[in-house]
C-alpha positions, 0 to 999 in steps of 0.5 A: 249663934252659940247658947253656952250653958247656964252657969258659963263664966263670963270672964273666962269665956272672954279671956278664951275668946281674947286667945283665939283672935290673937294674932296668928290665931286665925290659923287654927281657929274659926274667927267670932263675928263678935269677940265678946260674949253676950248676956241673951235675955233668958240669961244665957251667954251668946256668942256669934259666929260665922257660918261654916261647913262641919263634917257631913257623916258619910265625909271621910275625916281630914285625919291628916290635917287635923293632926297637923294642924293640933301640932302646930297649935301644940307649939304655939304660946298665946301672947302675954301673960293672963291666959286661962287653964284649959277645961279639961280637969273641970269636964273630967270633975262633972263626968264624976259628978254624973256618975256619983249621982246616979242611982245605980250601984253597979257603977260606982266603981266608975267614980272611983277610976275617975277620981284616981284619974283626977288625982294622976292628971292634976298637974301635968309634966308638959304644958301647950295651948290646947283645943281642951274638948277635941273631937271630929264635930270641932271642925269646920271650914268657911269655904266647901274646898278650904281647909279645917278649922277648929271650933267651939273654944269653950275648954280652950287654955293651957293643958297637957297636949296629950288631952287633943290626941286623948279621945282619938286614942281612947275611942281606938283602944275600946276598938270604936275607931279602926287602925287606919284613921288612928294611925294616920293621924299619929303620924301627922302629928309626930310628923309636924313636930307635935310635943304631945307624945314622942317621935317615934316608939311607943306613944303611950307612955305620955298618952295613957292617963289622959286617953283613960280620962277621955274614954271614962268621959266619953262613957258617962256621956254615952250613958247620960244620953242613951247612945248605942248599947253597943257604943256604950258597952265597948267604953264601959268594957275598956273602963273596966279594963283599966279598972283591972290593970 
């Protein structure tokens, strides 16, 4: 069972639930046992999934699936016409939202980043169905040996592809995730075709905006819930670091 926050919009929960049990979908996604969000009695939206296998801490990642597999998402289209933006912009907005409210001056240069990022990110030059909130706990898999799959569509819809490459590329550049694992998994997704950043050369021309929203995101998140000191300091030092360049 998925509690969704108060406050969730029903109608389009619905309609990103409808984008991810289309036809063909099953190959990127987890299927809902119930494709139809329900009101539990405290008030919260429900939904119901199946039982799978997430990444256990001391499992290596599935790098190069998980790049593969964002790709062939990138350069798919959900059927029809009515489908939803993806959430991206909405989650960047309340990562400002905390920042403004607290009450501390020592960062309110964060929220100014944040609001010129907005602005950069507002329309984007490419378009593809994304995942929206990407990160390593997305993932599960029906069967211990079987393949990954993608989870919880809360911020699925149409986006800027870069936004699934951006916290990986984030988390790279504030030097919290090593050479390796980010390298393979640029090379499966420019290997299976993904739009999100050229085939060769250099990736950040295209990665850039959405990587610096991803990493000012992950910092408010890292202060909000009191994670490492050490985690906390290296996003607000590559904040900075954009603050300056």
């Amino acid at each position: 069972m998925k509690i969704h926050p108060f406050g969730a919009d029903t109608a389009l929960l619905r309609r990103r639930l409808q984008v991810i049990t289309q036809p063909g979908a099953s190959r990127f996604w987890v299927q809902p046992l119930h494709g139809i969000p329900i009101l539990a009695p405290d008030g919260q939206l429900t939904t119901i999934w199946p039982r799978v296998a997430v990444l256990a801490p001391d499992h290596r990642p599935p790098w190069t699936q998980l790049g593969t597999l964002l790709a062939e998402l990138h350069r798919t289209r959900p059927a029809g016409s009515s489908f939803p933006q993806a959430g991206v912009l909405a989650r960047l907005g309340r990562a400002i939202d905390y920042l403004r409210r607290r009450p501390y001056d020592d960062l309110i240069w964060l929220v100014e980043l944040g609001e010129n990022l907005a602005s950069r990110l507002r329309r984007p030059q490419r378009t593809a169905m994304i995942h929206g909130d990407l990160h390593l706990g997305q993932l599960g898999r029906p069967s211990p040996a079987g393949d990954w799959y993608l989870l919880d569509p809360d911020d699925t819809g149409v986006g800027d592809p870069a936004w699934d490459l951006a916290r990986p590329a984030a988390f790279w550049a504030a030097g919290l995730l090593p050479d390796e694992p980010w390298t393979i998994l640029l090379n499966a997704y420019r290997a299976a075709g993904g739009p999100a950043v050229p085939p060769a050369g250099d990736p950040w021309t295209d990665l850039d905006p959405p990587a610096r929203a991803a990493t000012l995101i992950a910092a408010a998140r890292s202060l909000r819930s009191g994670e490492s000191p050490a985690t906390t300091r290296a996003l607000l030092q590559a904040c900075r670091r954009m603050q300056d360049s």
